[in-house]
Each structure stands twice: as structure tokens, then as C-alpha cells.
C-alpha positions as CSV (number, residue, x, y, z in Angstrom):
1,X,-9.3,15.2,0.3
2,X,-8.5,12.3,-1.7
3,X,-8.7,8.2,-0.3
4,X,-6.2,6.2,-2.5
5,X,-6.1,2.3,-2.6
6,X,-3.4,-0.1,-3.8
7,X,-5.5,-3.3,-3.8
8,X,-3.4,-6.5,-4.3
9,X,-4.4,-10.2,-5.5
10,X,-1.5,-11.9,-3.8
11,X,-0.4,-15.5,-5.3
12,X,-1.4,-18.4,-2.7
13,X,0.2,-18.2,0.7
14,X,1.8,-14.9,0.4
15,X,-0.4,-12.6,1.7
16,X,1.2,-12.6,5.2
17,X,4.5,-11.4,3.4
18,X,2.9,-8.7,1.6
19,X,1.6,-7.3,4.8
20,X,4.9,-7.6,6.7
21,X,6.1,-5.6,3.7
22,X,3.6,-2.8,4.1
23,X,3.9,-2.9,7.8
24,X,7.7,-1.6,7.2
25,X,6.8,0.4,5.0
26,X,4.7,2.4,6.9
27,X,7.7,2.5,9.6
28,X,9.0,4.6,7.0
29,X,6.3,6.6,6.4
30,X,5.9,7.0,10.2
31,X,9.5,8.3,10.3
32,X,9.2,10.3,7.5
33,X,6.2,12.4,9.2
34,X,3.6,10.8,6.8
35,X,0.6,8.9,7.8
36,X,0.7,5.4,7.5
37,X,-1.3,2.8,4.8
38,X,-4.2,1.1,7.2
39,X,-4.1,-2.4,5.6
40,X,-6.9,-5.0,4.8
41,X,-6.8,-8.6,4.5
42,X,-9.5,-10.5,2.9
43,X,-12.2,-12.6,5.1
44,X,-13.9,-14.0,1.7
45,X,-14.5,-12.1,-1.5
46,X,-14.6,-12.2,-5.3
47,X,-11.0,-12.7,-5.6
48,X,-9.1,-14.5,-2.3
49,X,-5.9,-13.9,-0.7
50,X,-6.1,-10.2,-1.7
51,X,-4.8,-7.1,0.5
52,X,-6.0,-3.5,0.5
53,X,-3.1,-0.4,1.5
54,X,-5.7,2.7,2.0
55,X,-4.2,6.5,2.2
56,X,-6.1,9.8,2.5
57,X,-4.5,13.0,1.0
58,X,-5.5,16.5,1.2
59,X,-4.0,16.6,-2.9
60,X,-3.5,13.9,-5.2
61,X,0.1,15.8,-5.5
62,X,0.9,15.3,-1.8
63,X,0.2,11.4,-2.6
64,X,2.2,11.0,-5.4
65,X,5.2,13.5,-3.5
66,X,5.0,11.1,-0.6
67,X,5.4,7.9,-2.7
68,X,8.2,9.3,-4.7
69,X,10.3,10.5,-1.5
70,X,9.7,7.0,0.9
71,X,10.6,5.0,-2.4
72,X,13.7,7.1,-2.3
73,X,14.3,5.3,1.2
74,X,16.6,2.5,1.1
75,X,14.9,0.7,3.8
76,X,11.9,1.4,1.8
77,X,13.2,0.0,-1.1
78,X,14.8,-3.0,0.6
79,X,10.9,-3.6,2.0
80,X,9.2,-3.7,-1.2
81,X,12.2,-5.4,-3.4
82,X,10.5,-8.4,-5.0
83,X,7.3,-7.6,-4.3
84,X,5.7,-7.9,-7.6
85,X,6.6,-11.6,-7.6
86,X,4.3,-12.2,-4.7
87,X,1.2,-10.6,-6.6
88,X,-0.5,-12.0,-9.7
89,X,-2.0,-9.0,-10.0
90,X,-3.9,-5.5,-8.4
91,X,-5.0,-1.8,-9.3
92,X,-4.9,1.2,-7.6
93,X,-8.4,3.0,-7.3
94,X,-8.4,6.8,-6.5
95,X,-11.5,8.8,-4.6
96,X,-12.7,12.2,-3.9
97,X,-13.7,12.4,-0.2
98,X,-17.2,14.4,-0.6
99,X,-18.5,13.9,3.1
């Protein structure tokens, strides 16, 4: 099992758009039979206004299968058009689950 994070330093003020974003995205992923991101905001931090999209997958395969067929989605798509103007910057960190 695999936990992946996409973990986002938003640009002032637009964190609330970011997450409206993810939150139709993971209609999609709902609709798609996928499990949806569970998304963080910050409450105070090293770095403020960021967001954290979490995933589990049994295979890092099955993560990057998934992303590739919801991006496919046009109302996926349409969700996350533009979205890199609304983050200065972010990483994505991937874990083995060991207990």
C-alpha cells in the first residue's frame, strides 16, 4: 500500500479555489469508482496558505493509472484548467504504508 501527497503552496487568497477545485475533482474520481483525495488546509505552518490532496494505493501503478484516466475527464480537465497559476509552488511526496 502506497499513501501519495500532492502538497500545494497556494499564492495569497487562493486556497479556497484550489480546494473547490479538488473537491470536483474528486466528484470525478467518485464517479469513476476511485477513492477520493481527503484534503488539508493549513491552521499555521512553515509555509502558509498551503493544501495537502492525500491518496492511498494498493500499487504505485494503480495511482498513476487513475490519474491518467480522470485527467482524461473533460470535467476533470475543466476543474483543474489554470490551476498552476493559483500555486507558487508544491511537491508531491510518495510513502510505503508499513503498519
Amino acid at each position: 500500500m502506497y499513501m501519495i501527497r500532492e502538497i500545494m503552496h497556494c499564492r495569497p487568497g487562493r486556497v479556497r479555489e484550489i480546494v473547490t477545485r479538488f473537491k470536483t475533482l474528486n466528484g470525478v474520481l467518485q464517479r469513476m469508482g476511485f477513492t477520493p483525495f481527503r484534503l488539508y488546509t493549513d491552521l499555521s505552518g512553515e509555509q502558509f496558505w498551503t493544501v495537502v490532496a492525500q491518496t492511498e494505493a494498493a500499487e504505485l501503478s494503480d495511482f498513476f493509472r487513475m490519474e491518467e484516466q480522470v485527467m482524461a475527464d473533460e470535467e476533470a480537465r475543466a476543474a483543474m484548467a489554470g490551476y498552476h497559476d493559483l500555486v507558487d509552488n508544491g511537491r508531491r511526496e510518495m510513502y510505503r504504508v508499513e503498519a
